[in-house]
Backbone as JSON, one array per atom type, in Angstrom:
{
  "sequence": "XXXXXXXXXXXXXXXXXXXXXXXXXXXXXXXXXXXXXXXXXXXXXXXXXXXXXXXXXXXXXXXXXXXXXXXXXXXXXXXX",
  "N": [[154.61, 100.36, 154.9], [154.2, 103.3, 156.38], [152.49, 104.92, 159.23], [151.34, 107.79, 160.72], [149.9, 110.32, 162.75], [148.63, 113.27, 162.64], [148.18, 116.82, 163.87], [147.39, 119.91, 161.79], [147.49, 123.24, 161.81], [146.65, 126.06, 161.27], [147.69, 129.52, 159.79], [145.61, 132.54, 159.2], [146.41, 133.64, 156.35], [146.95, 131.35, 155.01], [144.41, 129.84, 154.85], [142.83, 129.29, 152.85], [145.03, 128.0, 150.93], [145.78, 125.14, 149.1], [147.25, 122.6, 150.82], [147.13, 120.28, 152.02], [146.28, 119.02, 149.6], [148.62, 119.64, 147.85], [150.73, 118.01, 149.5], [150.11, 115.58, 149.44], [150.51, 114.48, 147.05], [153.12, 115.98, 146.18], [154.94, 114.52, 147.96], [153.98, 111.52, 147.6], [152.24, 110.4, 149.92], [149.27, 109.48, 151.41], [146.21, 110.85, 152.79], [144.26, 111.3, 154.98], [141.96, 112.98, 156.45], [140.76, 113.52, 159.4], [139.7, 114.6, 161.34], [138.34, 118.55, 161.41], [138.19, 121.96, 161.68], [137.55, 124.67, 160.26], [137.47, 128.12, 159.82], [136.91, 131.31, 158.3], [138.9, 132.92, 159.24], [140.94, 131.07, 160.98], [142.19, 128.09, 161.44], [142.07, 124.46, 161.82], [143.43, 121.08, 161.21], [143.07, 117.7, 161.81], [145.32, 114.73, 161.1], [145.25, 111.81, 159.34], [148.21, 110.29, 157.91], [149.79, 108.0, 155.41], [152.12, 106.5, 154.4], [155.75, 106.24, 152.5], [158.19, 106.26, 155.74], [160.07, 108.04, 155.41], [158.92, 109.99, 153.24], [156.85, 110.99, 154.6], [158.3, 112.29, 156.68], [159.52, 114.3, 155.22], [157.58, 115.68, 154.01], [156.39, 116.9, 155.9], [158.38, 118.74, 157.02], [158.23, 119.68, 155.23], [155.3, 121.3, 154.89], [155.88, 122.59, 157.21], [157.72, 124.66, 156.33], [156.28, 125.99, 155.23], [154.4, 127.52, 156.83], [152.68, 126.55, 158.44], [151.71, 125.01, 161.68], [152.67, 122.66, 162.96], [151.37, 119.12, 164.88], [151.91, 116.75, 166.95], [149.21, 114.45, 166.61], [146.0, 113.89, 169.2], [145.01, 110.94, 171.28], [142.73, 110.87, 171.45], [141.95, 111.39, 168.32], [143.55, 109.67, 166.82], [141.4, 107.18, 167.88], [139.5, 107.37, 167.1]],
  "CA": [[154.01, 101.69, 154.95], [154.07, 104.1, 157.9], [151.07, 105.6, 159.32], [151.4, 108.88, 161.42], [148.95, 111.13, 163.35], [149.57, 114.82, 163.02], [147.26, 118.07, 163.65], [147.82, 121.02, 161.32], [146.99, 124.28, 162.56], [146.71, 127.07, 159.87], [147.68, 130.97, 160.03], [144.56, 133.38, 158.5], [146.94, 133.85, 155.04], [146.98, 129.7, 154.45], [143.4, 129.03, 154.84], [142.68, 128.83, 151.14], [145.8, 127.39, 149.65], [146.08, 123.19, 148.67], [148.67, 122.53, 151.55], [146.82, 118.95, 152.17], [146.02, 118.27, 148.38], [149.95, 119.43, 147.52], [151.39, 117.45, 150.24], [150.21, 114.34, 148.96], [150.74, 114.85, 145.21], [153.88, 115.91, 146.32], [155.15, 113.37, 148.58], [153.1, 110.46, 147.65], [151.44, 110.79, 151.22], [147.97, 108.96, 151.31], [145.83, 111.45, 153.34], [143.02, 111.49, 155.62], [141.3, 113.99, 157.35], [140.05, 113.05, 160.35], [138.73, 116.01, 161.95], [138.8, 119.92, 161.01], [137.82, 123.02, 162.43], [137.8, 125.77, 159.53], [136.66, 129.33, 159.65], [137.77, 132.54, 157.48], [140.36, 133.61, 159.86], [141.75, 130.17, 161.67], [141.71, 126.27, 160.93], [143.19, 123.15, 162.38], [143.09, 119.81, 160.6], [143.61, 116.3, 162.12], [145.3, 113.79, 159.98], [146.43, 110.37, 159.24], [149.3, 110.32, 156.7], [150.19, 106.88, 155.19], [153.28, 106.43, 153.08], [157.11, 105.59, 153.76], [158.49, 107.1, 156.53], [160.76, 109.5, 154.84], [158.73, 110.94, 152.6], [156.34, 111.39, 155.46], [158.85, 113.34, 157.43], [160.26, 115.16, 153.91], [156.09, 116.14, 153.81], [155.97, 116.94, 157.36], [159.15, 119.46, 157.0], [157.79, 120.74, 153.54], [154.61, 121.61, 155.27], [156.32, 122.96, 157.98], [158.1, 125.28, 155.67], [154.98, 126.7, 154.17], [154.28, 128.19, 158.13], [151.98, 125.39, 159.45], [152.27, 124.51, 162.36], [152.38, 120.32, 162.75], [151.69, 118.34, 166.15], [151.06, 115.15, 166.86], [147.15, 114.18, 167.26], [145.72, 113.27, 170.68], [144.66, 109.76, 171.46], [141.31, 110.56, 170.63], [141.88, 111.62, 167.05], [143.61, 107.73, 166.45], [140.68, 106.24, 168.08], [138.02, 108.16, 166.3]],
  "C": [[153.89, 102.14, 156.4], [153.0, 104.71, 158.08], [151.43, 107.3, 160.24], [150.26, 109.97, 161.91], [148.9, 112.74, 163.6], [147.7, 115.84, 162.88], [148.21, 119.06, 163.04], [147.54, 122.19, 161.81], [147.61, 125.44, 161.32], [146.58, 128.31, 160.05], [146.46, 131.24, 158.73], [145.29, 132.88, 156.69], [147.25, 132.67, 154.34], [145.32, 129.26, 154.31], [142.92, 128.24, 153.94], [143.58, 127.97, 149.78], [145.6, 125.47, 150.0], [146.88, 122.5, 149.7], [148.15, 121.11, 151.37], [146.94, 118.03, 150.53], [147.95, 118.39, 147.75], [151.03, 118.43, 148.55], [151.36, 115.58, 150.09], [150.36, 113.85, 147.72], [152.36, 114.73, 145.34], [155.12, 115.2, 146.52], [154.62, 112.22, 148.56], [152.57, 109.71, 148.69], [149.91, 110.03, 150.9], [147.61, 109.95, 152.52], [144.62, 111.27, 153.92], [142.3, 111.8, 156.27], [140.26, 113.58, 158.75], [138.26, 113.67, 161.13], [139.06, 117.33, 161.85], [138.03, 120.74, 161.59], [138.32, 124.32, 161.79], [137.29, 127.15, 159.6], [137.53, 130.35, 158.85], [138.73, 132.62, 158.01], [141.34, 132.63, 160.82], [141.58, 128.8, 161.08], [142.73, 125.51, 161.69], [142.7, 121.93, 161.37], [144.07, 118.34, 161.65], [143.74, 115.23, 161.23], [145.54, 112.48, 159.98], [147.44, 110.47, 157.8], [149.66, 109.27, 156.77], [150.97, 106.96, 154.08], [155.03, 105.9, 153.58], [157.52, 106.78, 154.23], [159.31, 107.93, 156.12], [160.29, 110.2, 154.04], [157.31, 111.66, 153.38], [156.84, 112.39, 156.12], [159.37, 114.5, 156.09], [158.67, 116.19, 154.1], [156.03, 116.95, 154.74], [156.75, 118.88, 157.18], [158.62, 120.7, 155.9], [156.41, 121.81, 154.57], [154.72, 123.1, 156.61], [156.88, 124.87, 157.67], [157.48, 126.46, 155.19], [154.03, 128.2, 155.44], [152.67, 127.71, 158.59], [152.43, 124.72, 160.52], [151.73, 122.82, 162.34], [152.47, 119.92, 164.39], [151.65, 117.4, 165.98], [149.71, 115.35, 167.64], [147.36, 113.22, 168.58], [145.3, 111.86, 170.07], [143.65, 109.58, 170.95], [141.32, 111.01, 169.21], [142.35, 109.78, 166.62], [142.88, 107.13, 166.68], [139.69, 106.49, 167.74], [136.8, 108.55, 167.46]]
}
C-alpha cells in the first residue's frame, strides 16, 4: 500500500459536493483528513490517501478533473 500527502483546494461551486467521500468509494482510496479550512465561499483540505499507487494517481487525476486543485502537503501536515 502507498501512502501520499496531498492538499485539496476547492473553487466556491465545489464546496458542497462528496469529492473526498466519492474519491474513495470510487477508487478504493482509504482517506484521512488531516487538516481543513472550510468556509461558504473557499476550502482547502489536507490529506493522507492510502491505497495502491495507481489507483491513487487514477483518484488524484479524477479529482483533478472535477476542478480541484491537488498539491502536495507541507512537511508539517505529515508530521502532524
Amino acid at each position: 500500500m502507498a501512502k501520499k500527502y496531498v492538499t485539496f483546494t476547492y473553487p466556491r461551486e465545489l464546496i458542497k459536493e462528496p469529492i473526498i467521500h466519492n474519491l474513495g468509494l470510487q477508487f478504493n482510496i482509504v482517506t484521512n483528513i488531516l487538516r481543513a479550512d472550510i468556509s461558504p465561499d473557499r476550502g482547502w483540505v489536507a490529506l493522507e490517501l492510502e491505497g495502491d499507487e495507481s489507483d491513487i494517481e487514477q483518484g488524484i487525476s479524477w479529482v483533478t478533473s472535477k476542478g480541484v486543485r491537488v498539491n502536495p502537503a507541507g512537511e508539517e501536515v505529515r508530521e502532524g
